[in-house]
N, CA, C and O atoms as a printed pandas DataFrame, in Angstrom:
     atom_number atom_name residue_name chain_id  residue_number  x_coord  y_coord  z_coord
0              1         N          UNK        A               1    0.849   -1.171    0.000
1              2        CA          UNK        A               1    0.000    0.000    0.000
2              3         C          UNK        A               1    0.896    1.236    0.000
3              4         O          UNK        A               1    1.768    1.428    0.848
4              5         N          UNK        A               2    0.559    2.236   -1.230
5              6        CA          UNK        A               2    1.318    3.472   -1.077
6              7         C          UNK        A               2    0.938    4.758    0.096
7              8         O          UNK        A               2   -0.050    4.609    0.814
8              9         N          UNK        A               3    1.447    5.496    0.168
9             10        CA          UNK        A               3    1.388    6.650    1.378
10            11         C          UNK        A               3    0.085    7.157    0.706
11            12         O          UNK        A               3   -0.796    7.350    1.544
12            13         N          UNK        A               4   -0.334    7.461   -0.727
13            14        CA          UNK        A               4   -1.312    7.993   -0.909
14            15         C          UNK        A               4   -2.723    6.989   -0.794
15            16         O          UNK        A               4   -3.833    7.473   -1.017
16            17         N          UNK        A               5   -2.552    5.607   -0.439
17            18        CA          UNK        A               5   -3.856    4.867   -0.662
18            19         C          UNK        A               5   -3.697    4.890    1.168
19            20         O          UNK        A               5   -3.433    3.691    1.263
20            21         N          UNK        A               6   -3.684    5.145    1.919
21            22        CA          UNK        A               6   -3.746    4.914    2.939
22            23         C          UNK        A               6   -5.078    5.838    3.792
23            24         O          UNK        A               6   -4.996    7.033    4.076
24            25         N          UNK        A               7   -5.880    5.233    3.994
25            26        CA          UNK        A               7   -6.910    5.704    4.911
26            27         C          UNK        A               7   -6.639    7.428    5.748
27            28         O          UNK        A               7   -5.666    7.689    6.456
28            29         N          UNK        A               8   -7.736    8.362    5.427
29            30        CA          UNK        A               8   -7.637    9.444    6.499
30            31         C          UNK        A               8   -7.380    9.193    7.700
31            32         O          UNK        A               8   -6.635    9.929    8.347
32            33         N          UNK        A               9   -7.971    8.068    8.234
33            34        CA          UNK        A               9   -8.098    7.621    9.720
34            35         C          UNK        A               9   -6.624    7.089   10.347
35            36         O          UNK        A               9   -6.258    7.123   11.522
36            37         N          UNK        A              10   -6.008    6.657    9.334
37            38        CA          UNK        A              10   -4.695    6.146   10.057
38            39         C          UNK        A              10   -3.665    6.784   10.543
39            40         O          UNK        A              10   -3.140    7.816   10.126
40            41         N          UNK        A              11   -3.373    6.082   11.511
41            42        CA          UNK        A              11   -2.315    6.738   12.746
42            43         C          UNK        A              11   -0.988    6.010   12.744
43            44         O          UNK        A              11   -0.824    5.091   13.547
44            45         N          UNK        A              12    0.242    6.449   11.663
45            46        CA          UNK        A              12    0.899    5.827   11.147
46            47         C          UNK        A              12    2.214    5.481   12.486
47            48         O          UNK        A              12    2.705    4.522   13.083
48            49         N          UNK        A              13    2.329    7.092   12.413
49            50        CA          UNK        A              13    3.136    7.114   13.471
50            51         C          UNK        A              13    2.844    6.741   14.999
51            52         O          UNK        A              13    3.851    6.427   15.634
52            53         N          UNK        A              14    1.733    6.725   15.634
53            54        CA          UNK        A              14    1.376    6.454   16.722
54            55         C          UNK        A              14    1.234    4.771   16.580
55            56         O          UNK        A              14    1.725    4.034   17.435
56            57         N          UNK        A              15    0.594    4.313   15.543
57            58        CA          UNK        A              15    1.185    2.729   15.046
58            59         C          UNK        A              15    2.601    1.903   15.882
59            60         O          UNK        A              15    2.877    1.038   16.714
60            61         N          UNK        A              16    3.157    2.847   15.008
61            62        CA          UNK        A              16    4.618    2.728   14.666
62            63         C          UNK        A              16    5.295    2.576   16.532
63            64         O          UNK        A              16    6.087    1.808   17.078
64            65         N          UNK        A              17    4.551    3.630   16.950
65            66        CA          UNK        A              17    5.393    3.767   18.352
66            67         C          UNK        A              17    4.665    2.303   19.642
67            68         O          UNK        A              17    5.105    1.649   20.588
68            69         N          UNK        A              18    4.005    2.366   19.250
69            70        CA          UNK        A              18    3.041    1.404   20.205
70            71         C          UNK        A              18    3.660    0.053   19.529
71            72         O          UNK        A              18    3.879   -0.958   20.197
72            73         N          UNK        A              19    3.852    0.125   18.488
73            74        CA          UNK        A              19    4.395   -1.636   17.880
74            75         C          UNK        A              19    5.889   -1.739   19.051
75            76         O          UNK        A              19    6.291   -2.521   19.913
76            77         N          UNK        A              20    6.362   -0.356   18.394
77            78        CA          UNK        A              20    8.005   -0.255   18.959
78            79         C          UNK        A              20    7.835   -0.490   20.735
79            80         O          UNK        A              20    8.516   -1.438   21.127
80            81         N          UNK        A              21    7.201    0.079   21.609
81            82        CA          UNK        A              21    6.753   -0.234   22.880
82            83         C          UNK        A              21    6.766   -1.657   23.265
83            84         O          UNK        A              21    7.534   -2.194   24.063
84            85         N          UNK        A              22    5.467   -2.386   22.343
85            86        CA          UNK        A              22    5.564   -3.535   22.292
86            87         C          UNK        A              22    6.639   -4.697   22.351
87            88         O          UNK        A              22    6.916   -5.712   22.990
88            89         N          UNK        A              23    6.929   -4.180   21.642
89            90        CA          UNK        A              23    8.462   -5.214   21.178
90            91         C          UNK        A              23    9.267   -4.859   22.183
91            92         O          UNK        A              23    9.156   -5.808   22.959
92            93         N          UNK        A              24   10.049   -4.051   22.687
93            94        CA          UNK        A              24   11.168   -3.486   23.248
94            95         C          UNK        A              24   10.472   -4.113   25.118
95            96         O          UNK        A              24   11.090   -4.627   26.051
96            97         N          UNK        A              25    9.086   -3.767   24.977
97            98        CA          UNK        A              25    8.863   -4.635   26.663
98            99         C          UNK        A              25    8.828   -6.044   26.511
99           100         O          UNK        A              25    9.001   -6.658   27.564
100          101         N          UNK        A              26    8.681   -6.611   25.662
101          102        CA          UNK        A              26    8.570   -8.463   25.423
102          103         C          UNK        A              26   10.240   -8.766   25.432
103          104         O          UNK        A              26   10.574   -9.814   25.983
104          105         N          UNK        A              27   11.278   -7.941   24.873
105          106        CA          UNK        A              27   12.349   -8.276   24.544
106          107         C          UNK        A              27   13.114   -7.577   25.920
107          108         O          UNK        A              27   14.277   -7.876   26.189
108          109         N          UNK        A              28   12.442   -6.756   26.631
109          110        CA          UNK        A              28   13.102   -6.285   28.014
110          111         C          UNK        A              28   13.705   -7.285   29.154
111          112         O          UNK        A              28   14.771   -7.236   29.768
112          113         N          UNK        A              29   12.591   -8.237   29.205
113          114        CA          UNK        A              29   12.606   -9.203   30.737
114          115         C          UNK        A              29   11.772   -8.718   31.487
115          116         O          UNK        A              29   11.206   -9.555   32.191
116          117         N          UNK        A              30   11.426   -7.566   31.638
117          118        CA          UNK        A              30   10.929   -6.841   33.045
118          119         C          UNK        A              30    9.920   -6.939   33.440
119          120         O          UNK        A              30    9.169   -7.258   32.519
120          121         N          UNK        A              31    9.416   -6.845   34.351
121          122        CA          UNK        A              31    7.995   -7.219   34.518
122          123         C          UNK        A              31    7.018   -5.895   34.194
123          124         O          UNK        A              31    7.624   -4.840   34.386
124          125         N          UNK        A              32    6.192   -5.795   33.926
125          126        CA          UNK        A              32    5.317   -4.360   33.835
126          127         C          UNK        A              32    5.666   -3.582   34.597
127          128         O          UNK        A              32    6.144   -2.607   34.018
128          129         N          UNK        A              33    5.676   -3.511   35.495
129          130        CA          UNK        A              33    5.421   -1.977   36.799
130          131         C          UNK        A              33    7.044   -1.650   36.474
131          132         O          UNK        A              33    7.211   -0.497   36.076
132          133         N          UNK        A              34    8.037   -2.311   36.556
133          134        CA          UNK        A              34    9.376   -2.447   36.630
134          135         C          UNK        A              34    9.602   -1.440   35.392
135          136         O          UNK        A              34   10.187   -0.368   35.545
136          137         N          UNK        A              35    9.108   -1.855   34.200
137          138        CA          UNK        A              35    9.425   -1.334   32.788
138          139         C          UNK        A              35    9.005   -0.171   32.667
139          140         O          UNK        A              35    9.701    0.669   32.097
140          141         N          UNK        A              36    7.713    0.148   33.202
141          142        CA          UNK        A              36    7.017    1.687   33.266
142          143         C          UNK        A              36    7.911    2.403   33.887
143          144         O          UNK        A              36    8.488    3.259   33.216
144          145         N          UNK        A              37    8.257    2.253   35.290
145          146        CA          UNK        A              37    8.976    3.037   35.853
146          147         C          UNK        A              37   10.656    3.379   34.847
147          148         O          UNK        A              37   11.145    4.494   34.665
148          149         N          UNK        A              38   11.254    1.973   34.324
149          150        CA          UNK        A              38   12.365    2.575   33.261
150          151         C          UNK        A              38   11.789    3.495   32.459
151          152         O          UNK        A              38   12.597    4.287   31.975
152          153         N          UNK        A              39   10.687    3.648   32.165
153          154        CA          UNK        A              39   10.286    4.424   30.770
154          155         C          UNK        A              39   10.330    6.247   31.349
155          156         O          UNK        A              39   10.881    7.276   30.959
156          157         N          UNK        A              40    9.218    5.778   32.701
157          158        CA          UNK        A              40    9.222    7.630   33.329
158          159         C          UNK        A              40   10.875    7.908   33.584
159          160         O          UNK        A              40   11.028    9.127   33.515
160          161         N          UNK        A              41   12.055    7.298   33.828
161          162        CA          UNK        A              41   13.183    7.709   34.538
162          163         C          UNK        A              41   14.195    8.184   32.763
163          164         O          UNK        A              41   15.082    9.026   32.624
164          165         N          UNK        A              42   13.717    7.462   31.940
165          166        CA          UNK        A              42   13.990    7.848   30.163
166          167         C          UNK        A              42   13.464    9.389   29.980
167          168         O          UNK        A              42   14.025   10.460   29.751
168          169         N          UNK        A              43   11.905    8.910   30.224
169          170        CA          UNK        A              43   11.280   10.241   29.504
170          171         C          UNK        A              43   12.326   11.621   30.820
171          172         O          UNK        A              43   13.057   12.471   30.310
172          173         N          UNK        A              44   12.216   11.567   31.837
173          174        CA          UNK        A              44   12.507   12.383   32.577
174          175         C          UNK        A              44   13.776   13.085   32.166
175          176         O          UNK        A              44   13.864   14.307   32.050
176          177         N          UNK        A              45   15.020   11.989   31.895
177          178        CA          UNK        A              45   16.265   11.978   31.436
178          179         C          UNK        A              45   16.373   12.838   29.946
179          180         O          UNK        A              45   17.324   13.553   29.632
180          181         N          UNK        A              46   15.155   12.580   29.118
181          182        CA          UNK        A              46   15.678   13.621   27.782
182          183         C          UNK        A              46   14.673   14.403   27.637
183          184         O          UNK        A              46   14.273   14.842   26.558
184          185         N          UNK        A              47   14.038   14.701   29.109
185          186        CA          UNK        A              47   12.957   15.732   29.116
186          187         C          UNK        A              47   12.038   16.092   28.146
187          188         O          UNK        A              47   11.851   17.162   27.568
188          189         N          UNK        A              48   11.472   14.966   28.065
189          190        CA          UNK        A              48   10.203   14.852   26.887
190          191         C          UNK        A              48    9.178   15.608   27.453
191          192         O          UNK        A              48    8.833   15.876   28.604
192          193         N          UNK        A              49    8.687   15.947   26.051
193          194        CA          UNK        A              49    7.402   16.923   26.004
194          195         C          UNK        A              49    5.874   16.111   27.238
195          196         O          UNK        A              49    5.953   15.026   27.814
196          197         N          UNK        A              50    4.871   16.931   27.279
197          198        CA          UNK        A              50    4.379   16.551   27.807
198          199         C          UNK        A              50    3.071   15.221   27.298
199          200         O          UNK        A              50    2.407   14.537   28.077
200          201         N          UNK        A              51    3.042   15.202   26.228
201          202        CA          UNK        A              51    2.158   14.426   24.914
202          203         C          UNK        A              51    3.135   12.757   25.776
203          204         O          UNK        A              51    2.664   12.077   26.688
204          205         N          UNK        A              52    3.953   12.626   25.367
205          206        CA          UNK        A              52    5.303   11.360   25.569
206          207         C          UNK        A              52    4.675   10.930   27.267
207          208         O          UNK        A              52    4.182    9.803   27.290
208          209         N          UNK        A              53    4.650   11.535   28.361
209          210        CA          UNK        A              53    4.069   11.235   29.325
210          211         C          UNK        A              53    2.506   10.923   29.442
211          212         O          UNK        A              53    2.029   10.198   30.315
212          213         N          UNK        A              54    1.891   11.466   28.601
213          214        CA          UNK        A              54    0.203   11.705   28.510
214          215         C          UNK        A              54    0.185    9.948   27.874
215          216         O          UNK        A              54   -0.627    9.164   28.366
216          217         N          UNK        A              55    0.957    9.577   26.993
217          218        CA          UNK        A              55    1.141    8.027   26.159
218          219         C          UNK        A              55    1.657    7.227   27.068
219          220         O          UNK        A              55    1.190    6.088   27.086
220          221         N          UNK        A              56    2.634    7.533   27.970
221          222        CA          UNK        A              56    2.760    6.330   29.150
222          223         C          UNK        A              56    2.203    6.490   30.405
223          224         O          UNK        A              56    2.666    5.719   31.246
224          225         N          UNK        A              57    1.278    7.320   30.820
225          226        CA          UNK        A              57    0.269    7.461   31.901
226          227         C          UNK        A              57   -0.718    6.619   31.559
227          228         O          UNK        A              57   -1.082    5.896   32.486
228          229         N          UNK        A              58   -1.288    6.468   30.507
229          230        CA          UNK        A              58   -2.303    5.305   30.258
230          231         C          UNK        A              58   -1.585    4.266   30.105
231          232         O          UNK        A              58   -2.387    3.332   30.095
232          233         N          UNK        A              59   -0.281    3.764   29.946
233          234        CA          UNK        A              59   -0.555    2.288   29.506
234          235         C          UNK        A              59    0.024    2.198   31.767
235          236         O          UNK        A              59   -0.468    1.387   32.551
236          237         N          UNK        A              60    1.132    3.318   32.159
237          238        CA          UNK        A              60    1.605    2.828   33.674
238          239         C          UNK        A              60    0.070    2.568   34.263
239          240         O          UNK        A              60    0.117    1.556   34.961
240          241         N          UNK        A              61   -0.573    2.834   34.247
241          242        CA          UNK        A              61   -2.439    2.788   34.707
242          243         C          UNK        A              61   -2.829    1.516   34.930
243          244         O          UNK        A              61   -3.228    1.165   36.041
244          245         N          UNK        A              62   -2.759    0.753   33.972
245          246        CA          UNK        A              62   -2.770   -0.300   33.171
246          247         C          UNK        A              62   -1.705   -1.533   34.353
247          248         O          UNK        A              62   -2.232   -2.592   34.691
248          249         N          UNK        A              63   -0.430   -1.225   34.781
249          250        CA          UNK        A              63    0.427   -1.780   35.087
250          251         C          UNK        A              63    0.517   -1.754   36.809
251          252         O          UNK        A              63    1.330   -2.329   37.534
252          253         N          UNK        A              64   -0.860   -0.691   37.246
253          254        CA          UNK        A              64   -0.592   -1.016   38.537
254          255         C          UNK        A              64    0.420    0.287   39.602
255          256         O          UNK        A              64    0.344    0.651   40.775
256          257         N          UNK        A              65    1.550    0.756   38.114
257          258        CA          UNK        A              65    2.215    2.037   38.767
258          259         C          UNK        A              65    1.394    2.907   39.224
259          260         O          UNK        A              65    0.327    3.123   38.649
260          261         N          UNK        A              66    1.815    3.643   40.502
261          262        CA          UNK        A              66    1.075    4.532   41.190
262          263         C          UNK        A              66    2.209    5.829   41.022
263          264         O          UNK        A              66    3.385    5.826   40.657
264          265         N          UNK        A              67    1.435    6.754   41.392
265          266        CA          UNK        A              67    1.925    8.599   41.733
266          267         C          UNK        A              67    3.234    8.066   42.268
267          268         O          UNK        A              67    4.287    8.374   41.710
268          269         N          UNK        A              68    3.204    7.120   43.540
269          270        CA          UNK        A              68    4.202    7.311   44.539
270          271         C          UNK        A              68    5.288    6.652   43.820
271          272         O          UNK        A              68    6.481    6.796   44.086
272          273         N          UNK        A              69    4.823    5.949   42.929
273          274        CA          UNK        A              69    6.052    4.993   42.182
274          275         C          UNK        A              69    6.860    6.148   40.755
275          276         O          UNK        A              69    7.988    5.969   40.295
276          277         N          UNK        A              70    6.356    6.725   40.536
277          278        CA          UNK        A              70    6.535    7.651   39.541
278          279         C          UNK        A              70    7.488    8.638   40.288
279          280         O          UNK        A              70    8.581    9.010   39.862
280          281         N          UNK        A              71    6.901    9.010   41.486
281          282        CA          UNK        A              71    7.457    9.726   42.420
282          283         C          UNK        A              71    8.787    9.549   42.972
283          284         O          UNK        A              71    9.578   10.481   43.118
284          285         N          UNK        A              72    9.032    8.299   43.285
285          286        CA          UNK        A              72    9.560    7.668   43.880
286          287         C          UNK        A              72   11.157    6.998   42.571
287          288         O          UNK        A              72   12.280    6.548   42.801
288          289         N          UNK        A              73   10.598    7.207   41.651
289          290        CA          UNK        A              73   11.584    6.820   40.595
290          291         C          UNK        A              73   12.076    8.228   40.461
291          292         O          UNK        A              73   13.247    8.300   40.836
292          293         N          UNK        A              74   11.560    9.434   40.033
293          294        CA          UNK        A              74   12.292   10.719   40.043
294          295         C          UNK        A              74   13.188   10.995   41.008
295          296         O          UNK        A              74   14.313   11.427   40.756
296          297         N          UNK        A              75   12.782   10.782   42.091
297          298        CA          UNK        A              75   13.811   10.982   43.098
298          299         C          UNK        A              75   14.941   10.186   43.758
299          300         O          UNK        A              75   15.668   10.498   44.701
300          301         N          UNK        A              76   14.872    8.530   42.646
301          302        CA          UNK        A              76   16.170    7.953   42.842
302          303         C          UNK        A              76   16.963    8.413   41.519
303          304         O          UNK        A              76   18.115    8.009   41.364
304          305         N          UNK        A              77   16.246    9.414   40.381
305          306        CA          UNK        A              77   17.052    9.691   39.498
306          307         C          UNK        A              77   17.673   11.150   39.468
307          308         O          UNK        A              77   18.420   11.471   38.544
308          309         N          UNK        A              78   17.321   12.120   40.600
309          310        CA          UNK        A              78   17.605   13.247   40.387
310          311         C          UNK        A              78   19.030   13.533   40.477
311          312         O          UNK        A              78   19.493   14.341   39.672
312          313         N          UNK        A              79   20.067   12.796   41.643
313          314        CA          UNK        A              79   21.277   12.806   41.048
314          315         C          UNK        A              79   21.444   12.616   40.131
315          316         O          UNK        A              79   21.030   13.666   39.640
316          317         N          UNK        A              80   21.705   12.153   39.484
317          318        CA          UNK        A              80   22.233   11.600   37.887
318          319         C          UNK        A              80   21.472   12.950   36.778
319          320         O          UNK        A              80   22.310   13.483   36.051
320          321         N          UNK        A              81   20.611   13.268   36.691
321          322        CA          UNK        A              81   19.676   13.870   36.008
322          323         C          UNK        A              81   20.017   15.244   36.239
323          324         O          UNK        A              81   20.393   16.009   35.351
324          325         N          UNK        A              82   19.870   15.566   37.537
325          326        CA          UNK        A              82   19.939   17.245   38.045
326          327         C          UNK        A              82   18.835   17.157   38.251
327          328         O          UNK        A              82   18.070   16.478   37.566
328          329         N          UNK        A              83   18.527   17.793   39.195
329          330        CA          UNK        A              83   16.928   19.170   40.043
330          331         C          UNK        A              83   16.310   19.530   38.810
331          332         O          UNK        A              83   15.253   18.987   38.492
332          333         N          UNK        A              84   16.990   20.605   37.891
333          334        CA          UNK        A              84   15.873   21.220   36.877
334          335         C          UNK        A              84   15.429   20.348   36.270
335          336         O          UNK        A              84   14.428   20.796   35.711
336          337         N          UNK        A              85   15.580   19.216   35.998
337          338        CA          UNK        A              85   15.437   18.086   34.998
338          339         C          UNK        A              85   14.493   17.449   35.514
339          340         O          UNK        A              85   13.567   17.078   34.793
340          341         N          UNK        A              86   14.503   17.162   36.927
341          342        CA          UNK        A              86   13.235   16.680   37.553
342          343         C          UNK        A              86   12.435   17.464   37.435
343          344         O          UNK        A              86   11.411   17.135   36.837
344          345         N          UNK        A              87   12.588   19.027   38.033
345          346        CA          UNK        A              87   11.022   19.939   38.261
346          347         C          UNK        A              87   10.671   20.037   36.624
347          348         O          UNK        A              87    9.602   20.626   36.459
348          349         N          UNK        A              88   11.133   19.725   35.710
349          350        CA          UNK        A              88   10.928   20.084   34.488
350          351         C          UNK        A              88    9.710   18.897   34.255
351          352         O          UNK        A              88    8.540   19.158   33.975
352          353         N          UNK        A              89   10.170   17.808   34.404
353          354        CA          UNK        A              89    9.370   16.296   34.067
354          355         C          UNK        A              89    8.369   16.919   34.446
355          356         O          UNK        A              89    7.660   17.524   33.641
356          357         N          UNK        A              90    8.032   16.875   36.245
357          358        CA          UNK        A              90    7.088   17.205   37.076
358          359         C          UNK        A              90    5.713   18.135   36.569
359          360         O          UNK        A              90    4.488   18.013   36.581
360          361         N          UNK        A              91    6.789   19.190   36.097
361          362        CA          UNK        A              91    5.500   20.078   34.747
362          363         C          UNK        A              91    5.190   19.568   33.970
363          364         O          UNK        A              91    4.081   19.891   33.545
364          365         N          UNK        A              92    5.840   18.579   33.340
365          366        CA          UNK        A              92    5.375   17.897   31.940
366          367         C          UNK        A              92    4.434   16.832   32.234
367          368         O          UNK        A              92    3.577   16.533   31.402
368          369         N          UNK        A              93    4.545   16.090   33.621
369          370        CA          UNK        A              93    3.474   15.438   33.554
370          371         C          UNK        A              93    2.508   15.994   34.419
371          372         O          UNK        A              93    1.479   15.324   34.500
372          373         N          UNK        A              94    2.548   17.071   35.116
373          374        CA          UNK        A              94    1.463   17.810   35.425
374          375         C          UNK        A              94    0.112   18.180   34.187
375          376         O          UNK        A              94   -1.110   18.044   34.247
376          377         N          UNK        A              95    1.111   18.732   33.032
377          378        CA          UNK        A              95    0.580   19.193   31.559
378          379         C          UNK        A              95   -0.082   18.106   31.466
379          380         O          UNK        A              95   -1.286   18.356   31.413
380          381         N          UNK        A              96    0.206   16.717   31.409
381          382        CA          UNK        A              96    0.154   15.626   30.375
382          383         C          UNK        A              96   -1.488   15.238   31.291
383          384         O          UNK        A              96   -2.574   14.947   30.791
384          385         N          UNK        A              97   -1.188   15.351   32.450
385          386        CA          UNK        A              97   -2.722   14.723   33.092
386          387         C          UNK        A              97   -3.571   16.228   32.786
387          388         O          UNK        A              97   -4.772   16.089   32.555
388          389         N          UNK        A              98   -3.193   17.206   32.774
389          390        CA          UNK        A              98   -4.428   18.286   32.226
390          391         C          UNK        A              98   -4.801   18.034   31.047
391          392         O          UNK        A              98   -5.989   17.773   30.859
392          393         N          UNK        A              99   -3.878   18.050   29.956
393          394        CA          UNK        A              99   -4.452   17.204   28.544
394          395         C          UNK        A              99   -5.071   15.734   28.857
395          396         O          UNK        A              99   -5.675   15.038   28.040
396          397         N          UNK        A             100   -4.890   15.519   29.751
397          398        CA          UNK        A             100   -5.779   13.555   29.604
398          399         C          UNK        A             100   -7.288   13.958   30.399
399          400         O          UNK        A             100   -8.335   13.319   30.298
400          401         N          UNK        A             101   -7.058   15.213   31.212
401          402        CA          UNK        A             101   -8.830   15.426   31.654
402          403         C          UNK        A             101   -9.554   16.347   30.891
403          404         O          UNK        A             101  -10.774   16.432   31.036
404          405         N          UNK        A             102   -8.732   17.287   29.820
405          406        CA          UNK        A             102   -9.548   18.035   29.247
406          407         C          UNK        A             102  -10.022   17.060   28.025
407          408         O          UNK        A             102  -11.200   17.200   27.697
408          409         N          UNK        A             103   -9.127   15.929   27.190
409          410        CA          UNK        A             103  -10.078   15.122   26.582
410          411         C          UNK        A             103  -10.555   14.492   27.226
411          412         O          UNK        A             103  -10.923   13.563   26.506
412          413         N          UNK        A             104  -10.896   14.272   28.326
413          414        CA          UNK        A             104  -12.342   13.298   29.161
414          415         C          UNK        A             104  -13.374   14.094   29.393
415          416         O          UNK        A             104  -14.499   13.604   29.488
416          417         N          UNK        A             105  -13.128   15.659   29.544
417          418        CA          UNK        A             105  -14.152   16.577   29.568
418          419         C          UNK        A             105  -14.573   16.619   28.147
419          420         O          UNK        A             105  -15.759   16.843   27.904
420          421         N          UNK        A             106  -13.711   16.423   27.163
421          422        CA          UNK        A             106  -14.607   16.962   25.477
422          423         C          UNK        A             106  -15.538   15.513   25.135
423          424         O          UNK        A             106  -16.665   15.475   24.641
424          425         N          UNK        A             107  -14.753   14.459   25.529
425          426        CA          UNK        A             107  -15.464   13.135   25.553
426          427         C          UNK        A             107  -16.829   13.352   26.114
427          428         O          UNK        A             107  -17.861   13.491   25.459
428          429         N          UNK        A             108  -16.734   13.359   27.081
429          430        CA          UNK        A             108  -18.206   13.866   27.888
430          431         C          UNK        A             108  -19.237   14.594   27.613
431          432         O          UNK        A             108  -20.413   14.238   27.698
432          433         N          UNK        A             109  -18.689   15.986   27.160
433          434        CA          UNK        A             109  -19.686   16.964   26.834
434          435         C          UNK        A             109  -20.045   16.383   25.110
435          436         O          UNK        A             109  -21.147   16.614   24.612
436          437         N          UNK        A             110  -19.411   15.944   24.664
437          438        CA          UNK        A             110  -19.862   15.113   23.559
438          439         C          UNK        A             110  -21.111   14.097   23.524
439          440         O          UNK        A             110  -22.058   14.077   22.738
440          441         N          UNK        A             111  -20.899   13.485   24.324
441          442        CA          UNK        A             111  -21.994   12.442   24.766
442          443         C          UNK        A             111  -23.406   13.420   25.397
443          444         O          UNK        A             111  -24.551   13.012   25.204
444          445         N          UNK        A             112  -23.276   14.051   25.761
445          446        CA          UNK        A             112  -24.482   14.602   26.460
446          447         C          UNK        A             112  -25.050   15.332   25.145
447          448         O          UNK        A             112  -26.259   15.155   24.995
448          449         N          UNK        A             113  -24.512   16.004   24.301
449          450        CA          UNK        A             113  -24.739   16.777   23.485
450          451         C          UNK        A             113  -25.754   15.386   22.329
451          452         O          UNK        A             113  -26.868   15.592   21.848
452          453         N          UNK        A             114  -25.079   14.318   22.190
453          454        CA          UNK        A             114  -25.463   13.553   21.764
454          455         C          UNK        A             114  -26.547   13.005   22.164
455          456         O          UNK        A             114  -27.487   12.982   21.369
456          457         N          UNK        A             115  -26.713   12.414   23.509
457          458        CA          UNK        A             115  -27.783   12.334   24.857
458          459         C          UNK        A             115  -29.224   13.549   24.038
459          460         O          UNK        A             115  -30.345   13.090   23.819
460          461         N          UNK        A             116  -28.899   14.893   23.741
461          462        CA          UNK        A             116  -29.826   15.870   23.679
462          463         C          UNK        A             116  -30.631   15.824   22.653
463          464         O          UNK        A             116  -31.508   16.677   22.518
């Protein structure tokens, strides 16, 4: 299939990253909760945007990781990392859960509108 026969709907790149996820935790060893937490102490480390956290808050959800574990991994990485690097994450996934409730609010008001 060429780039031009390919469906409006498809999500090539978000595909692409969730396959790559896939693979890289089957080929890890680690157990879930274990692997999430490598992933927040990554994202933290090359200070990814806040979208990159908003994508592994739903699947750590999923795995059982809690706040305190998230928490709790930043602050065995802040040596290594530096302070700004942590308070930086900290905003980013502050951002990342305001973007994950304002689409649960558009979700919502969608449905009611629909409901009407």
């Amino acid at each position: 299939m060429s780039y031009e026969d390919q469906p409006v709907d498809d999500q090539p790149v978000l595909d692409t990253l969730l396959q790559m996820s896939a693979e890289t935790y089957q080929r890890s060893g680690l157990d879930p909760r274990t692997y999430m937490m490598v992933r927040f102490a990554a994202l933290a480390a090359v200070n990814a945007p806040p979208l990159s956290y908003l994508t592994n808050l739903s699947l750590a959800s999923e795995t059982g990781l809690s706040a305190e574990d998230v928490q709790a991994t930043l602050v065995a990485i802040a040596p290594i990392i530096g302070g700004p690097r942590v308070v930086s994450s900290v905003g980013n996934i502050g951002r990342a859960l305001g973007i994950s409730i304002a689409i649960a609010e558009d979700d919502d008001d969608a449905e009611l509108a629909d409901a009407d």
